[in-house]
C-alpha positions as CSV (number, residue, x, y, z in Angstrom):
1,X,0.0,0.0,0.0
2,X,1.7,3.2,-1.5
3,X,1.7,5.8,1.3
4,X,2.4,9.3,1.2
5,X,3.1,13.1,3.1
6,X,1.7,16.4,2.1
7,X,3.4,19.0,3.7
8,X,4.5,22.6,3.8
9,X,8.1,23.5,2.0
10,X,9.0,25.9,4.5
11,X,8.0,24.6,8.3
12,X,7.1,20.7,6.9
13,X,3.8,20.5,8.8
14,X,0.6,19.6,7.8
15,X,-1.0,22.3,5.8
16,X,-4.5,23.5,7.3
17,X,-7.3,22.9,5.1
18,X,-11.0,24.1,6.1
19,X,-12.6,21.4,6.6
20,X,-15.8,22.1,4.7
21,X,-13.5,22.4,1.7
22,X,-11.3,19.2,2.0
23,X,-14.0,17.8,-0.6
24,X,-13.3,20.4,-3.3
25,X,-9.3,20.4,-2.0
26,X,-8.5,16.7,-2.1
27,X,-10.3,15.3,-5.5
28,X,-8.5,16.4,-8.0
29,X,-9.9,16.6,-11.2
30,X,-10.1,13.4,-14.6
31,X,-9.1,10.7,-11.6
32,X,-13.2,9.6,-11.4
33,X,-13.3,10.2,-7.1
34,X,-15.7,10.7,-4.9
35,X,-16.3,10.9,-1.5
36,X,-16.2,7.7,0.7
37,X,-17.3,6.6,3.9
38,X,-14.8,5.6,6.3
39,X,-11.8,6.4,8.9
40,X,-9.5,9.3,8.4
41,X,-9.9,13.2,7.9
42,X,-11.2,12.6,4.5
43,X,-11.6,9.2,2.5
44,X,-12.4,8.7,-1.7
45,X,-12.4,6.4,-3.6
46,X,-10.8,7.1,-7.4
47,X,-11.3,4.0,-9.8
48,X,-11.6,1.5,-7.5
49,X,-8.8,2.4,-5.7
50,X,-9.6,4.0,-1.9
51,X,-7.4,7.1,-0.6
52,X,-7.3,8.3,2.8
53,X,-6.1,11.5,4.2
54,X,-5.1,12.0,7.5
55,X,-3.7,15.0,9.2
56,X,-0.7,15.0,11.5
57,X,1.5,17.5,12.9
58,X,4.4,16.0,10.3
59,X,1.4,16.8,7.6
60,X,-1.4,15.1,5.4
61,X,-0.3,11.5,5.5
62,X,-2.1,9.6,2.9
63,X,-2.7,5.9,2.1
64,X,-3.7,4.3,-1.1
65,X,-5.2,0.9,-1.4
66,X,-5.8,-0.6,-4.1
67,X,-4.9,-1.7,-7.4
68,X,-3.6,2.2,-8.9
69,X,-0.7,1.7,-10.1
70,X,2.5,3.5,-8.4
71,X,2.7,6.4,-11.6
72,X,-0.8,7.2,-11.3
73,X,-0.8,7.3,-7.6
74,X,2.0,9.9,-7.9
75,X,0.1,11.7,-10.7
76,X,-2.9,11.8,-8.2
77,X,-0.4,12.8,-4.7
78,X,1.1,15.6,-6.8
79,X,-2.4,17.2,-8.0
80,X,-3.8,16.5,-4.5
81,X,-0.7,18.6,-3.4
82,X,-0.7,21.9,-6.0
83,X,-4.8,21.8,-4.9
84,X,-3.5,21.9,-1.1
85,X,-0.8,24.6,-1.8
86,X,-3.9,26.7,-3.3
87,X,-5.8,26.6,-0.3
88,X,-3.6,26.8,1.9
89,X,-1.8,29.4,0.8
90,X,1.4,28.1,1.7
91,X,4.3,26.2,-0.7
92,X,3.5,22.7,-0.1
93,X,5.7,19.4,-1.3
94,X,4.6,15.1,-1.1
95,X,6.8,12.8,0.1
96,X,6.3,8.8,-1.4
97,X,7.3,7.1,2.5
98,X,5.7,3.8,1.9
């Protein structure tokens, strides 16, 4: 299971989202999600696969299961992660740790 960090640039914490946007923040568009049921800060699924988000002091720590493949799971982390940086305001990076 491919797992993952968003995080600031500058401080490397977890960049603050509203929460009534995470929706709108953390489905990127042309990957087919949608919201999901389940644990975490925010969960979708995206064609077939299921991604959760998490936030921790260190930053968004998010888990993919499923069969996406390891590309398209990085194409989807580093959309995710420009969406983040625009509504956070802040420079934000993802880090593959799993």
């Amino acid at each position: 299971m491919p797992e993952y960090i968003i995080r600031t640039k500058e401080t490397r914490e977890w960049p603050r989202v509203q929460r009534d946007l995470l929706p709108s923040v953390l489905m990127p568009e042309g990957f087919g999600c949608a919201p999901a049921d389940g644990w975490g800060d925010f969960r979708m699924t995206c064609s077939g696969t299921t991604i959760t988000f998490s936030g921790e002091e260190i930053g968004w720590q998010v888990s993919v299961e499923g069969s996406m493949g390891e590309r398209d799971a990085d194409a989807l982390i580093a959309a995710v992660t420009e969406q983040v940086e625009q509504a956070s305001g802040e420079a934000c990076e993802w880090l593959a740790i799993g």
